[in-house]
N, C-alpha and C positions, 0 to 999 in steps of 0.2 A: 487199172490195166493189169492182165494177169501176166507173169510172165512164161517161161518155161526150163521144165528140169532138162537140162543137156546129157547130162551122163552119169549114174551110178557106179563107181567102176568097181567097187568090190567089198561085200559087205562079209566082217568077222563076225561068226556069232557066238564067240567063247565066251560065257559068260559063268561068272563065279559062285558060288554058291548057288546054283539052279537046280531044279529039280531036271529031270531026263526028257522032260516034257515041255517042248519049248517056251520060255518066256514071255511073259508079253513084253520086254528091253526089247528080246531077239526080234520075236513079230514085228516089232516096230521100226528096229535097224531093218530088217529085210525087206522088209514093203513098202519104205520110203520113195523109193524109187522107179514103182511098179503104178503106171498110171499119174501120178502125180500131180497135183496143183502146186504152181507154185503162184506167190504173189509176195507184195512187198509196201511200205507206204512209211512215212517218218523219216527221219535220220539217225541210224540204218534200222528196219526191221522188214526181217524176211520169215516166208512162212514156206515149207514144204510139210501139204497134207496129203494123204492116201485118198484114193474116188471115195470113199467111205466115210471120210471125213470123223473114221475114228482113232488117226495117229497121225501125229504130225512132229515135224520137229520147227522149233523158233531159234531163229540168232536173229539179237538185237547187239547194236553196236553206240555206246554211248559218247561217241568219240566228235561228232557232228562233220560226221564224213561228207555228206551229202551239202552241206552249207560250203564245206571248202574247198570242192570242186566247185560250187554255184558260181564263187566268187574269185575263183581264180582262173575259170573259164576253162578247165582242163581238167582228167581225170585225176582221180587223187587215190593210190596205191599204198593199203599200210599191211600187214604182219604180224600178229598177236597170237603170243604161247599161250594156252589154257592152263590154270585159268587162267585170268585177267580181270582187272576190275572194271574194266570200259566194256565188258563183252558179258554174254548170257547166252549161252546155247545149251537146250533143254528139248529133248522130245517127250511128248505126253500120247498116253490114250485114253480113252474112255468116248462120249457120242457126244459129235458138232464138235468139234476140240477145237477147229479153227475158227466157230463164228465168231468170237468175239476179236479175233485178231482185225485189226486195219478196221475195226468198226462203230461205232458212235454209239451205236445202237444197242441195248441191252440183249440180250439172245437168253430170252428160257432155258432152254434145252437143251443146254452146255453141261457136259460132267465131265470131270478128269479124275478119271477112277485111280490112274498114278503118273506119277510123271519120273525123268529121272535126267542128270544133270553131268554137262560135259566136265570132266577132274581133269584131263589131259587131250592135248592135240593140239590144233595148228589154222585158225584160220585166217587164211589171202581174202583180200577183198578187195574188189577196184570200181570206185566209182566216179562215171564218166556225165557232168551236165548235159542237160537236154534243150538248153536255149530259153525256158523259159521262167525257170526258176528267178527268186530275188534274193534278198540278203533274207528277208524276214519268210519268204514261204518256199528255199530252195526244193529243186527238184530235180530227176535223173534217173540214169539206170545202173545198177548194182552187177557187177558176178563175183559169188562166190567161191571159196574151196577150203573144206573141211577135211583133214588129213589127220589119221593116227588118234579119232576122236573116243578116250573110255568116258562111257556115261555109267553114272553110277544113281541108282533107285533110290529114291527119298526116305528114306522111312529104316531102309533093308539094308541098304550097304550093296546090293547085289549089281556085280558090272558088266557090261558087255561094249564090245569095240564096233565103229564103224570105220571102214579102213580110210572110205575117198568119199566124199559128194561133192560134186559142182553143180552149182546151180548159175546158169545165164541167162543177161538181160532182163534183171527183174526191175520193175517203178519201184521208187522211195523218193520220198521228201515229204513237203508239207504241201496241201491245197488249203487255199482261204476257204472257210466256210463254216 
């Protein structure tokens, strides 16, 4: 199930050491929002890709949020300063950036020409079971919120800020199969 991006509310694109010609950090903080797929699947990953499907950014949450809402029949609300070691939010570009996310299946035609990694920020996350998850294949819907997030370039050192994203009602957990 895909879900959807609710609101971008404002994207920084100061970014450090860049040339005067926008970024690809920047391109990618800025068009996150613009179009949007978002989707979701495990305990927790979420994907927000551009129609293009050549930038996306990922937050995984290794906290098994989604098993303790399954099991406790209620949402479950937690708050984590970046970094953190339960968390990985990361935007990439390059082409197909997201086929291999949420998928089994090996995807050719994946390149991630760079990618580049949250150092600071803030993300909310609340998720709510959907009735039919178990202990072993929990399942639900996720929203996020990414607040005061610096991403900094692998390789470069090179950063740039995204101020806000929320993303609502996306699927995660596990399906047998």
């Amino acid at each position: 199930m895909r879900g959807m991006l609710m609101m971008l509310l404002a994207v920084g694109c100061a970014t450090e050491g860049a040339d005067p010609v926008e970024s690809e950090l920047d391109t990618t903080l800025r068009v996150l929002g613009a179009n949007a797929e978002v989707f979701g699947c495990g305990d927790v990953h979420m994907v927000v890709a551009d129609a293009s499907d050549q930038r996306a950014m990922r937050l995984t949450i290794s906290d098994d949020l989604a098993q303790a809402a399954t099991l406790a029949g209620e949402p479950v609300i937690a708050e984590y300063a970046l970094p953190h070691p339960a968390v990985d939010v990361r935007v990439l570009w390059g082409t197909d950036v997201s086929a291999m996310e949420c998928n089994d299946v090996g995807m050719p035609n994946v390149v991630i020409s760079g990618e580049a990694v949250a150092i600071e920020g803030t993300v909310s996350i609340e998720v709510a079971p959907d009735g039919w998850g178990t202990e072993f294949f929990p399942t639900g819907h996720a929203s996020a919120m990414l607040e005061q997030a610096v991403f900094e370039v692998v390789g470069t050192g090179q950063q740039g800020v995204l101020d806000s994203l929320v993303v609502d009602d996306v699927y995660v957990g596990w399906l047998p199969g």
